[in-house]
KETIMAR-727363 format. One record per residue (C-alpha): residue in three letters; y, x, z; residue number from 1. Coordinates in Angstrom, 2 decimals. Example, Ala and Ser with C-alpha at 12.3 -4.5 7.8 and 13.67 -1.06 7.14 Angstrom:
2
+--------+---------+---------+---------+-----+
| residu |      py |      px |      pz | num |
+--------+---------+---------+---------+-----+
|    ALA |   -4.50 |   12.30 |    7.80 |   1 |
|    SER |   -1.06 |   13.67 |    7.14 |   2 |
+--------+---------+---------+---------+-----+
This chain:
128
+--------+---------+---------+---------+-----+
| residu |      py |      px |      pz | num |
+--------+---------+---------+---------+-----+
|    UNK |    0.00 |    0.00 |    0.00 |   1 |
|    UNK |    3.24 |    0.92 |   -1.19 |   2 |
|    UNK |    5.74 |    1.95 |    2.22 |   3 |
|    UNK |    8.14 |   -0.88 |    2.04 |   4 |
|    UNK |    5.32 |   -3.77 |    2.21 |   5 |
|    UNK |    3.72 |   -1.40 |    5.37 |   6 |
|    UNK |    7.18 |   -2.18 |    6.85 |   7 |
|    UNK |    6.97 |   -6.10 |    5.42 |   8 |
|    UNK |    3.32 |   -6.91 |    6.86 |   9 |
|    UNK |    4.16 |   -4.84 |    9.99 |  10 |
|    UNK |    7.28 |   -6.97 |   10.57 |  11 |
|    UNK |    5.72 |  -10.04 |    9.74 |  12 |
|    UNK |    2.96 |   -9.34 |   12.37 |  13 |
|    UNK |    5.01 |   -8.66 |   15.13 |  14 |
|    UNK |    6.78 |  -11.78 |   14.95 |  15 |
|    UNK |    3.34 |  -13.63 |   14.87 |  16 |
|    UNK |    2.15 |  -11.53 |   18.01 |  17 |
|    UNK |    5.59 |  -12.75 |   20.14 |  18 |
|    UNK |    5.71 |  -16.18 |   18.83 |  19 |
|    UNK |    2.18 |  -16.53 |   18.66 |  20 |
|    UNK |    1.30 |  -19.16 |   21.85 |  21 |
|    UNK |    4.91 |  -21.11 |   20.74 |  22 |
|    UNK |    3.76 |  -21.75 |   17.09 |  23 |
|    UNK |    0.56 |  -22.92 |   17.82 |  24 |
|    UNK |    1.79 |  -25.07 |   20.93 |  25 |
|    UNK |    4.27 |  -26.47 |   18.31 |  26 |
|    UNK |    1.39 |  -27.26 |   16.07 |  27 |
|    UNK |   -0.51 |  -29.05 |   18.69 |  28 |
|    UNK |    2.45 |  -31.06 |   19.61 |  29 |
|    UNK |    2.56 |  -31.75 |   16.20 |  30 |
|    UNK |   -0.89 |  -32.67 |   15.56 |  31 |
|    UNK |   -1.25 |  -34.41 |   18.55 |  32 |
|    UNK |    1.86 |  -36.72 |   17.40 |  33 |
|    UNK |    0.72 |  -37.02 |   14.21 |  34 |
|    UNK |   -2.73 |  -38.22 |   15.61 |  35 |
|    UNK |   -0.95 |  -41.09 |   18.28 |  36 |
|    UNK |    0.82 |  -42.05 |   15.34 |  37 |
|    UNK |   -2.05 |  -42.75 |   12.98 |  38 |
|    UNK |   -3.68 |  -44.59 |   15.58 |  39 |
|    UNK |   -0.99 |  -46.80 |   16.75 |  40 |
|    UNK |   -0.01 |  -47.90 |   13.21 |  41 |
|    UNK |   -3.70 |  -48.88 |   12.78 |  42 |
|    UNK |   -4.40 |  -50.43 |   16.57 |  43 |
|    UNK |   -0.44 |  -52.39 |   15.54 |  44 |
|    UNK |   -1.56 |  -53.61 |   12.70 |  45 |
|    UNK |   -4.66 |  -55.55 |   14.23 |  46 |
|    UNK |   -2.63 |  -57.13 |   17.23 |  47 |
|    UNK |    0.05 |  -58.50 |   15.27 |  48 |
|    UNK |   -1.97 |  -60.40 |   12.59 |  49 |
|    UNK |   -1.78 |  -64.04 |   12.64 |  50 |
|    UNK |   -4.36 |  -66.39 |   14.26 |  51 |
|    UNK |   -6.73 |  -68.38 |   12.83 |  52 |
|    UNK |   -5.42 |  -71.51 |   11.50 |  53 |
|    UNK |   -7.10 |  -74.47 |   12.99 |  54 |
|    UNK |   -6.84 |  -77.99 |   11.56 |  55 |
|    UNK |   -7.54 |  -81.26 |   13.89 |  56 |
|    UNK |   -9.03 |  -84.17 |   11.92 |  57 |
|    UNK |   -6.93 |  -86.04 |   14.17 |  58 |
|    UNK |   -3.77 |  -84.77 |   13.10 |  59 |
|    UNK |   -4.61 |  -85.43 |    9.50 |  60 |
|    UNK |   -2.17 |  -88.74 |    8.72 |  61 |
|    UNK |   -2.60 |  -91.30 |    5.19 |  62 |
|    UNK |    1.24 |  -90.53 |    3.95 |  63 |
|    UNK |    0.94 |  -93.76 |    2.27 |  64 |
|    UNK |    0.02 |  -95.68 |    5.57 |  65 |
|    UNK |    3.49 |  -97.59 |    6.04 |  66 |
|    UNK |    2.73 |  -97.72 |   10.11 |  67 |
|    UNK |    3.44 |  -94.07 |   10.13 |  68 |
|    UNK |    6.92 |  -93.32 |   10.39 |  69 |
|    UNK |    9.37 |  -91.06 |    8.21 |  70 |
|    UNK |   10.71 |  -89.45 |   11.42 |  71 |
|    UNK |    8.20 |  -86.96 |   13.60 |  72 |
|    UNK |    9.91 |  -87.77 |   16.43 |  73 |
|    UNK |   10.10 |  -91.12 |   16.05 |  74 |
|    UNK |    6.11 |  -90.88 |   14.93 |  75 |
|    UNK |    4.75 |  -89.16 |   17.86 |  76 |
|    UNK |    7.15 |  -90.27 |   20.34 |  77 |
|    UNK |    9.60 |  -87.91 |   22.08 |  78 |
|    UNK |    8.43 |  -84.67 |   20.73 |  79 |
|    UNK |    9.88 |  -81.76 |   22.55 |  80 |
|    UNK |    8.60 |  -78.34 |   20.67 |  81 |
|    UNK |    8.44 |  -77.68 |   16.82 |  82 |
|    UNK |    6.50 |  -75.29 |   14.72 |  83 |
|    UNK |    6.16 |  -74.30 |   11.59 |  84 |
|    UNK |    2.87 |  -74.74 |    9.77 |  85 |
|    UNK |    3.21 |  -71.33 |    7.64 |  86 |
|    UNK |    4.57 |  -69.43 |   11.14 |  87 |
|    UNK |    2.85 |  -68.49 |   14.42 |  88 |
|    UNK |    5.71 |  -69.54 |   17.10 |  89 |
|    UNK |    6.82 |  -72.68 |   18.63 |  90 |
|    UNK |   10.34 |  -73.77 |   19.47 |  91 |
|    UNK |   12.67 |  -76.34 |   21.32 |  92 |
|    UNK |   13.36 |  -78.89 |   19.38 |  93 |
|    UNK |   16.61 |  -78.13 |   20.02 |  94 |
|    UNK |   16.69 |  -74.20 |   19.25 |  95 |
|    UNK |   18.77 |  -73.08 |   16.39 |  96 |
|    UNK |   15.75 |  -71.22 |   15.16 |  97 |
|    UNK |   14.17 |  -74.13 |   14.77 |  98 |
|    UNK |   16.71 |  -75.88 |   12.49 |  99 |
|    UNK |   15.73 |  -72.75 |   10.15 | 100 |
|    UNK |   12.86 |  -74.40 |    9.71 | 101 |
|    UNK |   11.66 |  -76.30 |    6.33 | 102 |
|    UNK |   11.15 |  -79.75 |    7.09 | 103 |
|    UNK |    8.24 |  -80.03 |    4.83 | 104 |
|    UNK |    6.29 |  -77.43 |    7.54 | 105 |
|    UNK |    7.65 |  -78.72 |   10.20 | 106 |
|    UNK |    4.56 |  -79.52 |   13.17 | 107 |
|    UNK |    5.58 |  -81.88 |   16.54 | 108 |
|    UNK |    4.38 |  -81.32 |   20.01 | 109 |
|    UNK |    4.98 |  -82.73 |   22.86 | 110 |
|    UNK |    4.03 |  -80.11 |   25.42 | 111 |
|    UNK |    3.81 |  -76.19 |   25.61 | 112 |
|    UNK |   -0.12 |  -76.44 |   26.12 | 113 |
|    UNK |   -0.59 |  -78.77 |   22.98 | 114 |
|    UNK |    1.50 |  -76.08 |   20.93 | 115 |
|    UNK |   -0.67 |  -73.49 |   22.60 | 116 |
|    UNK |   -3.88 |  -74.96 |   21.93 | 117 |
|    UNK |   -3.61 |  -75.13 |   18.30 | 118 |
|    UNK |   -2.93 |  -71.12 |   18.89 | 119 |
|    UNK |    1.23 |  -70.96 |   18.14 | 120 |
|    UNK |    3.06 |  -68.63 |   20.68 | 121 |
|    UNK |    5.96 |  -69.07 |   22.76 | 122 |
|    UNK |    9.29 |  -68.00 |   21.01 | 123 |
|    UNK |   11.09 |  -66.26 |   23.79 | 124 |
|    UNK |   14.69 |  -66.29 |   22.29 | 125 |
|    UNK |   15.21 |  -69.75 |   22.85 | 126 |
|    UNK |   15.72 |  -71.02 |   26.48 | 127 |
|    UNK |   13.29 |  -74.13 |   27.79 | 128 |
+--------+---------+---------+---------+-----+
């Protein structure tokens, strides 16, 4: 080898030998973040899919039926919470969210637990 690459290699090692235990604990560090990472996006990914969509035979209404009315509240008495049948949350009837809601999806409950059985979740930026 030529003398000037002698010096090169011999530089380049001595840095390695003094930052040696830094570079690889950066590596690990890295590694290790990388890893949690991976396995959070994955683990994520699996808790925030939707639940299974479950249809009562009960719920299922002849639109032509004229002793059904036009108005949900006025058809199921004094509902209380709304849903959307293409979402996963319920809502106050009275939440601004839920005046974002198409009125075409639109699902009536009386009660929390009758939202909750039929698997929506409780909105938590509207007040009860």
């Amino acid at each position: 080898m030529k003398p000037h690459r002698i010096i090169i290699v011999s530089k380049i090692l001595f840095f390695v030998k003094r930052w040696e235990k830094k570079i690889i604990f950066t590596i690990a560090i890295f590694l290790i973040a990388s890893l949690s990472f991976s396995l959070g996006f994955i683990k994520g990914g699996q808790i925030i899919s939707r639940p299974a969509l479950v249809i009562d035979k009960e719920l299922i209404v002849n639109l032509n039926d004229e002793s059904v009315a036009s108005d949900p509240l006025t058809a199921k008495g004094q509902s209380l919470f709304v849903a959307s049948s293409r979402g996963k949350y319920y809502y106050p009837v009275d939440c601004s969210l839920a005046q974002n809601l198409s009125e075409k999806n639109k699902i009536y409950f009386q009660s929390k637990e009758e939202a909750e059985s039929r698997r929506y979740l409780q909105n938590t930026k509207c007040e009860y």
